[in-house]
MIROGU-732332 format. One record per residue (C-alpha): x, y, z. Coordinates in steps of 0.1 Angstrom, whole numbers, plus 5000, padded with zeros to 4 digits. Layout:
MIROGU-732332
XYZ/...
This chain:
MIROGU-732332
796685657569/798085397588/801885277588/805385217607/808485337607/811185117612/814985177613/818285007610/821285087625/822185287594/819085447598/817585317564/814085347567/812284997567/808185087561/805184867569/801584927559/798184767556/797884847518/800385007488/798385317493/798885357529/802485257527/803085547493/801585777520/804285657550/807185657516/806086047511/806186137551/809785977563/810886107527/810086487538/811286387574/814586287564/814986527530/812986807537/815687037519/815986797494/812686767484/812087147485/815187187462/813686917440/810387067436/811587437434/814187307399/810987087385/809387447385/811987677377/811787877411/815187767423/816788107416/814788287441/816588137468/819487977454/820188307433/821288407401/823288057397/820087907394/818888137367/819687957336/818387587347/814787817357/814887937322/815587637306/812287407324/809987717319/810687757285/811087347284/807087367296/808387067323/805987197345/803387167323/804486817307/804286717343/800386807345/799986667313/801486347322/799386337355/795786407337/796486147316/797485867342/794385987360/792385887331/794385577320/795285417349/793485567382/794685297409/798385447404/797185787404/795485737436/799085597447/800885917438/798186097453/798785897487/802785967484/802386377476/799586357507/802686207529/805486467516/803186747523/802586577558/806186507566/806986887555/804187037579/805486797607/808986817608/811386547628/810586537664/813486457688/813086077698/814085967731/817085777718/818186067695/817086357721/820086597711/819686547671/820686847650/817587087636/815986987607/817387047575/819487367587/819187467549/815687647548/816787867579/820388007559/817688097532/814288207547/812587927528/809587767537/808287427531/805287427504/802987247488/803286937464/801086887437/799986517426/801586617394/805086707419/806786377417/806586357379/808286697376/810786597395/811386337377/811286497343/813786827359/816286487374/815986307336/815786557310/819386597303/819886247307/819786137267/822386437264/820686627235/822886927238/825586707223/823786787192/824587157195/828187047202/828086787169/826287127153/829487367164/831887117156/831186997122/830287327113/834087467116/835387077118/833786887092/831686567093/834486347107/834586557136/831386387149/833186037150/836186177165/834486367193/832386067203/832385947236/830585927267/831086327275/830686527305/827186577302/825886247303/825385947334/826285607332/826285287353/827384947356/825684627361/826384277355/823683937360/825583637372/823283357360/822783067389/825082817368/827483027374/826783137412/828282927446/824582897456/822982787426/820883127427/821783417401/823583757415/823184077401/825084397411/826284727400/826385117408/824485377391/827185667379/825486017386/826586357399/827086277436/824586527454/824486607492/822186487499/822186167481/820086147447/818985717462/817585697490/817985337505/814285227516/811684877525/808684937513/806584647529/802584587528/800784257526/800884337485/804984297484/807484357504/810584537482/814284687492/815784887470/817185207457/814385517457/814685847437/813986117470/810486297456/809086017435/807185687452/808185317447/811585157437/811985287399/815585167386/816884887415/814784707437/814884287454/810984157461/812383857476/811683647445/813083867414/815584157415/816284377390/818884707380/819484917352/821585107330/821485427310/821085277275/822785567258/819585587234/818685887212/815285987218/815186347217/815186607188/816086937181/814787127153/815787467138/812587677137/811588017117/809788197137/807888567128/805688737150/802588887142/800089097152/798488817174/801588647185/804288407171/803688187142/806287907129/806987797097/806287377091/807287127067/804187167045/804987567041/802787717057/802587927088/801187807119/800387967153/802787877177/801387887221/803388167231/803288357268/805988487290/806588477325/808488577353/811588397371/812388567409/816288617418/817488607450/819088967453/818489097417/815989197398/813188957382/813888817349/811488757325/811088477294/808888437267/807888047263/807187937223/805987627216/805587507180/803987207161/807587007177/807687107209/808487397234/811487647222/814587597245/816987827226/815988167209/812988317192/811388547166/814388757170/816888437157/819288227179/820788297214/824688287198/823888537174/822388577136/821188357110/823088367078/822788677056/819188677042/817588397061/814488427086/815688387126/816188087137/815687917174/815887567182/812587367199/812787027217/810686737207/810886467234/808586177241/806486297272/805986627258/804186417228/802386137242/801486257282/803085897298/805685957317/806285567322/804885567355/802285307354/805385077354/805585217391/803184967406/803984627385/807184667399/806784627431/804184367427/806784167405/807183787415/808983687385/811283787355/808083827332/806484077362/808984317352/809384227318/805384337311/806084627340/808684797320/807284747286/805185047300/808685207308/808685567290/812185747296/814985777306/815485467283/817385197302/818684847299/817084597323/818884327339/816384067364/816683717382/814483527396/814583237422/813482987394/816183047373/815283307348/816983577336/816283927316/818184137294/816784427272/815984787265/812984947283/811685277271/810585487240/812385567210/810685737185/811185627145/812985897128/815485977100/818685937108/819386307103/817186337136/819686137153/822686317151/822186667145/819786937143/817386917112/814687207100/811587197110/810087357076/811887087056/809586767051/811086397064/811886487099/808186417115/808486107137/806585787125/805985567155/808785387178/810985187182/810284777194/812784797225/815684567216/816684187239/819684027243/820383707261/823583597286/826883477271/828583247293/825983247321/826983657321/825783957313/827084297318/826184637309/828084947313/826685227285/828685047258/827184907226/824884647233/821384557231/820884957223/823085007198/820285067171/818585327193/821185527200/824385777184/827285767209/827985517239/830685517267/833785307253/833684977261/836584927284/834184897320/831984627300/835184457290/836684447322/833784317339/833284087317/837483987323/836983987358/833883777354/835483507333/838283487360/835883287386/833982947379/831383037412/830583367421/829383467461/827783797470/831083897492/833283887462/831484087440/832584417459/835984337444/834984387409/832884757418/836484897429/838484787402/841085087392/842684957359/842385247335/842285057300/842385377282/845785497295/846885277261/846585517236/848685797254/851285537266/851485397233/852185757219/854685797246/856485477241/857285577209/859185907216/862585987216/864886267222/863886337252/865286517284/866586347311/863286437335/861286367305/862885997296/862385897333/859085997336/858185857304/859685507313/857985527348/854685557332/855485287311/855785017342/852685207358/850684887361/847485157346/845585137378/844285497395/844685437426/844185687454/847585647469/849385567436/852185857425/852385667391/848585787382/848886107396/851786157372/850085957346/846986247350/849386517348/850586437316/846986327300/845986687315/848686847299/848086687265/844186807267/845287177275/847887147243/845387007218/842687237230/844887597225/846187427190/844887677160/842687387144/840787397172/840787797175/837087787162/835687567188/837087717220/834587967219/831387807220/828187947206/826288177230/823687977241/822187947278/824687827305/822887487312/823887357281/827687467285/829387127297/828087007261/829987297243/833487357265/836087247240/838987167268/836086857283/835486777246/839086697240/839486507278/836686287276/837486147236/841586187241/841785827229/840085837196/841886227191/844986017197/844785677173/842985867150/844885847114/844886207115/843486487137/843386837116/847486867109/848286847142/851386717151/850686477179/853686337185/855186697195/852486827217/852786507239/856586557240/855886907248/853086777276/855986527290/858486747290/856186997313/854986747338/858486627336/859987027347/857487037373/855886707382/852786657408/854186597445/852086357462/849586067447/846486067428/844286047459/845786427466/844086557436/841486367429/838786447453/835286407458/832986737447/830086657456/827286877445/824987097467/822387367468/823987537488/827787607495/828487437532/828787687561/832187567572/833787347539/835987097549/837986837534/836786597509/838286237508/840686137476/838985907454/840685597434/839185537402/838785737372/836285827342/836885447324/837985247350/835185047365/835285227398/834385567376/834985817393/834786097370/837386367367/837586597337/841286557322/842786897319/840587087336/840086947371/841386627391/837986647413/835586427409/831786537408/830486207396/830785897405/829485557418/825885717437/825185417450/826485027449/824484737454/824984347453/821084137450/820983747459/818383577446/819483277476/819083477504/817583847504/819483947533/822583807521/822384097497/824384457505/824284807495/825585137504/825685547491/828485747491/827185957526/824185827543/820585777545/819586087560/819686457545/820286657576/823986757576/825386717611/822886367618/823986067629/823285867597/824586197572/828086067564/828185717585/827985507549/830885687532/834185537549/831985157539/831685337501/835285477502/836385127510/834684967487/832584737516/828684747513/826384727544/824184487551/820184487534/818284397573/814984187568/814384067598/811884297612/813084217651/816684357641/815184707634/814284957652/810585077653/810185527653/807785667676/804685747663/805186117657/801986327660/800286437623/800186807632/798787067605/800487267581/801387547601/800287897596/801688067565/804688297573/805888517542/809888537548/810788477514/809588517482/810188227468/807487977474/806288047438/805187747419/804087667384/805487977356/802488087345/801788367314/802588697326/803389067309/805789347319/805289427351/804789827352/804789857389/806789727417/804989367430/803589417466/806289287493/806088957501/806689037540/803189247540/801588947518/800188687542/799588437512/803288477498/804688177509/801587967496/802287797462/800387917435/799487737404/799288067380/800888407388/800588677366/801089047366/798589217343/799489577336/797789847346/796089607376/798489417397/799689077404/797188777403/797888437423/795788157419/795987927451/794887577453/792587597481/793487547517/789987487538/791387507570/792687847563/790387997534/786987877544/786288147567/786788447541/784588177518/781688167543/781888507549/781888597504/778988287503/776688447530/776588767514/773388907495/775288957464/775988587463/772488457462/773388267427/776188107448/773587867462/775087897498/773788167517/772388067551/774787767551/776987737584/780687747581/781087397592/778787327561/780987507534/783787347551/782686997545/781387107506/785287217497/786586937518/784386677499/785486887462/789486827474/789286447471/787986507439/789786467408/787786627387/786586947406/788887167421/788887507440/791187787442/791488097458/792088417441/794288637453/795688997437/798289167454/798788997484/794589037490/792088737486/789488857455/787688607443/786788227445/787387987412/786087607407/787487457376/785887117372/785786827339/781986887322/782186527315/782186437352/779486747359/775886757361/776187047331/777886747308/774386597308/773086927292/775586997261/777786817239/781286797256/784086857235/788086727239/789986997262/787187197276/787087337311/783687387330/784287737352/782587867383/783988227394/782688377426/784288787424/784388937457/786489267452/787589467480/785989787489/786890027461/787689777435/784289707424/783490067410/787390077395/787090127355/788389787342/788989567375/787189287366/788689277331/792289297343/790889007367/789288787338/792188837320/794988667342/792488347350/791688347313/795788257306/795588057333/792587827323/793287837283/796787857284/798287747319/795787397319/796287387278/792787417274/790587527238/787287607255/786187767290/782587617297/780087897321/776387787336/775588097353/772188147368/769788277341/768588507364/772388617368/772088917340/775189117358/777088797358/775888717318/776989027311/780689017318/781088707303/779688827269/781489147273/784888907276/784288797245/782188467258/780088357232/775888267248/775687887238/771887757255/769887807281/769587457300/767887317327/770887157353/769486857372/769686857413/772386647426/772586517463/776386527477/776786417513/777086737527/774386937509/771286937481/772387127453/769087217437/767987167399/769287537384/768087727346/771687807337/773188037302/775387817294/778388037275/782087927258/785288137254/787787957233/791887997227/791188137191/788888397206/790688507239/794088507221/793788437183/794988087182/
């Protein structure tokens, strides 16, 4: 595919193509050449393999997306944008084609950067390999960066709470918690701009990775030509992006649209069943497989999923934080969320996008928006504006919203969604920052509304607005909620000497955190000191140990964050459990008073940013200004830690006069290779609060070499980690082969499974380069006369698998059990088949060609084929959530009729398949048996 590579000198990556699809493809191969690690990091977390090279940290988030099924929503979500909407799955298909490109390539030293640094360092400190993305990849990834984003664990803390608290306990607790992201973003309508052209700015509020979760890109084809703000692993400009003609930005709309729902579960002699609303039981999809450890042994989980959705906490067996009550059937909790119902993922909105010329080009792109759910803000250059909600919220009780509810009690089923809500400008304005706004009916909690109230102050201050000044108003420090503790202090008395002088101190503070300000460091050290206080009181002594659920949801349940993040409404509240406020903060003041911090808030508060892996030599992070509701939010977590893990992730500033008037920047740089030249170069601009300039001139950049498209290289097994999609699997009896005498280890597999008594199974998508000559050599054999390919050059099968990979409907994989290739499997739609002409087709069946090609010894071995059939069984029925396996062997084929039936295949017709001409080869007209396993057959339900 053609394309350029163009840089600017803050090595932003500027991209030119002839067509979008050429240009997705040059998006996915400077992506992998600039975040290889990254990438790999991203795609390892979507699966839930991360812990085999990251280690046991990793462990929890890998159980929570297997038994989450994120992998599998993913798949879903891709088959179904496949069949709804093919141009953008050809699209994706172009990005993952460049990722997987980039990854094989690697950087090559350029003659003006001869002496840069390796390529992402990372994979050689862990033995990792680059492997191979899916087309389903980039919407994994973006499920894995999203799913939290909605915060539904804050239902197990309102759970917790109001179970040892009370009801009131959910208002009190109710703020924008650690858990959660934010942003801000205002509109500045063109009444109210110097050039008569509408601004609109803001920063996204994440975790701040290394390297950077936006990537700053141009995507330019004769279709559109778009700046803006990528997410690393997923094509086009999702969340911030300037065509020229209309810009646009988002918000986190705080929106509630995911559900948890206490389920009983009992097992049975053929599996798990669940207990619904109507009373019955029903069979719940149940399987288990196995998450690899870096250093420690494998772990293994059993994945439920019930008429709601998959089981993220507990089992048959009852709830990870112990039993139910006295005489009630176990509990666990299962996930309901909108992909997992409906297979759209929202990116169809992908393409409109970029295409957009006007406000109503992304008001009908992101009414196809799916989640998270955001608020839109969008200019044009003929004057008009948007404001709304994008994204779906399903129609539910309230009971839904705020808590858990049972899933075998009736009125908790959803009933269809939500119209997203509009708003309109005030005052030629708008602004968004996660407060209650347009979204307020969707949603349960929202960040307090002192960054939407001081933007819209500073706002209001100015009659014309440029793009230079609006970098004034990302950095503003002024820390609105330092009232209610200063109020509380104000109104002491009694004090000590140190205490009274502190306390009047605080009380001329002028409230803003700056980095170099002694006042706010001493203002933090008393609001830490009043967290710690309240959270060792006895009303609280019930909450400070949190049920024992998995790790990844523990920032929802630590009490001592709890208390930090809703101090103000614990503090006006007309009464907090019989606590005595007015002591603890005397208490609080008098210690920071006995021992006050020595240097300014700048010391303390530091950036943390977060990373894979720990660097090889840490050094110093730079002191922040700012603080978790000051517009520049920078987010500490009051009485726990002055650092700052979140914060703005990027900032940007759009001009609807002048494109390249506009200015952006991230808090390190645009390339993920620690120790390059464009790694950290943005972050003294970010620390400052300057932006750098968005380049459009295409003579101003720099144009990359060509760098040569070189082959994946040769599989090397040094780790074994390159495992991809969980797949069912059982106890594994044996110890697995070792991945340094398996030459397919670091190949990424769709299904693994260890079947006892047999070994482990691997299914492999297909490589032709490196698998067609074992192929050639199974197809020319006598025993596969019913193959249809003997006497056929390698070339020739070659060219037949090469044609079947830019298929979407047939695919081919490569067997392989225990490190040894066994067998060849095409999977394939009957619908799109010539065998769809013959029978009727019915919803979720899977057409099946198996070519078995044991190694010596195997074939007379009691029960290898079975052991074999099994593992591609879970992965056809269970891994592809498919109800019926479709087989057309030869009727001639008795051996091969035979161990189907013996499977437990049922002989359906014998049908005449009509000859088809492909442009490699004849395939003749063939009498086949057609025969059908289904999922209530193979595993009773």
């Amino acid at each position: 595919m053609a394309g350029e590579i163009f840089r600017d000198p803050w090595g932003i990556p500027h991209l030119r193509a002839d067509s979008a699809r050429d240009l997705a493809y040059v998006q996915g191969r400077v992506t992998a050449l600039d975040r290889a690690w990254q990438l790999e990091v991203e795609r390892h977390r979507a699966q839930g393999t991360s812990a085999a090279f990251l280690g046991p940290e990793a462990l929890s988030w890998d159980c929570f997306v297997r038994r989450a099924r994120l992998a599998d929503t993913a798949r879903r979500c891709w088959s179904e944008l496949e069949r709804t909407d093919p141009e953008t799955a050809a699209w994706l298909r172009a990005y993952v084609d460049g990722v997987n490109e980039g990854l094989a390539s690697g950087p090559v030293p350029t003659p003006d950067a001869p002496t840069e640094p390796a390529p992402a360092p990372e994979f050689a400190r862990t033995g990792l390999r680059p492997g191979r993305w899916e087309p389903w990849t980039p919407l994994a990834v973006w499920l894995a960066t999203h799913i939290l984003f909605a915060g539904f664990p804050a239902k197990l803390w309102r759970e917790h709470a109001v179970a040892h608290l009370g009801a009131d306990a959910v208002g009190l607790f109710a703020t924008d918690g650690p858990g959660t992201a934010g942003s801000n973003g205002w509109l500045v309508a063109g009444g109210r701009t110097v050039t008569g052209q509408a601004l609109i700015a803001g920063d996204p509020h994440r975790f701040i990775e290394d390297p950077g979760v936006y990537q700053q890109i141009r995507l330019s084809c004769p279709e559109f030509d778009v700046v803006g703000l990528a997410v690393p692993g997923v094509p086009g400009i999702a969340h911030f992006g300037h065509t020229g003609t209309v810009a646009w930005a988002i918000t986190n709309a705080m929106a509630d649209y995911q559900d948890l729902y206490r389920e009983r579960l009992r097992r049975t002699g053929a599996g798990v069943e669940a207990l619904g609303p109507d009373g019955t039981w029903r069979r719940a999809a149940r399987h288990t497989e196995t998450v690899e450890v870096a250093g420690e042994q494998p772990v293994e989980v059993e994945v439920i999923e019930t008429d709601r959705g998959p089981v993220v906490i507990g089992g048959p067996e009852g709830l990870d934080g112990g039993l139910p009550e006295p005489g009630a059937p176990p509990v666990a909790i299962a996930l309901r969320h909108p992909p997992r119902v409906t297979g759209d993922l929202g990116f169809g909105a992908l393409l409109p996008l970029l295409r957009a010329r006007r406000v109503a080009d992304v008001d009908a792109a992101v009414d196809r928006w799916a989640e998270p759910v955001n608020v839109v803000l969008a200019a044009d250059t003929e004057g008009g504006t948007l404001h709304r909600v994008a994204g779906r919220v399903p129609v539910r009780s309230a009971a839904n919203r705020t808590r858990l509810v049972a899933a075998w009690e009736p009125g908790h089923a959803w009933q269809g969604w939500h119209e997203p809500p509009r708003a309109g400008l005030t005052d030629g304005v708008a602004v968004m920052a996660n407060q209650r706004g347009p979204a307020t009916p969707l949603g349960v909690e929202f960040a307090p509304p002192h960054r939407a109230d001081r933007i819209a102050a500073l706002l209001a201050g100015r009659e014309r607005w440029s793009a230079a000044d609006l970098s004034a108003i990302h950095t503003d420090t002024h820390l609105a909620s330092a009232a209610a503790l200063l109020d509380r202090l104000a109104a002491l008395d009694g004090l000590s000497g140190p205490a009274a002088a502190l306390r009047d101190r605080l009380l001329r503070w002028d409230r803003r955190m700056d980095a170099d300000s002694a006042d706010a460091a001493a203002f933090a050290a008393v609001r830490g000191a009043v967290v710690r206080r309240l959270a060792a009181h006895p009303a609280f002594a019930a909450l400070r140990t949190p049920p024992a659920y998995p790790a990844v949801f523990r920032p929802w349940l630590a009490l001592v964050p709890r208390i930090g993040y809703a101090l103000e409404h614990l503090l006006r509240a007309e009464e907090l459990y019989g606590i005595d406020r007015p002591a603890e903060v005397r208490a609080a003041l008098e210690e920071t008073a006995a021992r006050p911090p020595a240097g300014t808030w700048g010391d303390t508060h530091r950036l943390a940013p977060w990373r894979a892996l720990p660097p090889e030599a840490p050094g110093d992070e730079p002191g922040l200004s700012g603080d978790h509701d000051c517009v520049l939010c920078t987010s500490s977590v009051p009485g726990l830690t002055d650092l700052a893990a979140r914060g703005p992730a990027a900032r940007y500033v759009w001009d609807l006069a002048r494109r390249d008037n506009s200015r952006w920047v991230v808090p390190l740089g645009a390339c993920g290779v620690p120790g390059s030249a464009h790694h950290r170069d943005q972050q003294p601009r970010w620390l400052a609060g300057d932006l750098v300039p968005v380049v459009t001139d295409w003579t101003r950049l720099r144009k990359e070499p060509d760098r040569p498209h070189r082959p994946a290289a040769p599989a090397e097994p040094p780790h074994p980690t390159d495992r991809a999609d969980p797949s069912p699997a059982t106890d594994e009896p044996h110890p697995p082969r070792s991945p340094m005498s398996d030459p397919y280890a670091a190949r990424t597999a769709v299904h693994e499974q260890q079947v006892d008594g047999f070994g482990r199974v691997r299914v492999l998508p297909l490589d032709v380069t490196a698998d067609v000559p074992v192929l050639h050599r199974w197809v020319s054999e006598e025993r596969a006369v019913f193959w249809g390919m003997n006497g056929l050059t390698e070339q020739q099968v070659a060219e037949i698998y090469a044609h079947m990979d830019t298929l979407d409907t047939h695919h081919a994989h490569l067997v392989v059990k225990d490190g040894v290739p066994v067998a060849l499997l095409q999977t394939y739609e009957p619908a799109a088949d010539r065998v769809g002409e013959c029978y009727p087709v019915q919803p979720g069946d899977i057409g099946v060609h198996l070519l078995l090609a044991p190694v010596e010894g195997d074939a007379a071995r009691p029960g290898w084929t079975a052991g074999l059939l099994a593992a591609l069984t879970s992965f056809l029925l269970l891994g592809l959530d498919r109800r019926r396996i479709v087989v057309d062997p030869d009727v001639a084929n008795a051996k091969a009729i035979a161990r189907f039936l013996k499977q437990g295949f049922t002989a359906g017709p014998e049908v005449v398949l009509p000859e088809v001409d492909l442009p490699e080869v004849h395939i003749p007209e063939k009498k086949s048996q057609l025969a059908f396993l289904t999922r209530e057959v193979a595993f009773g339900g």
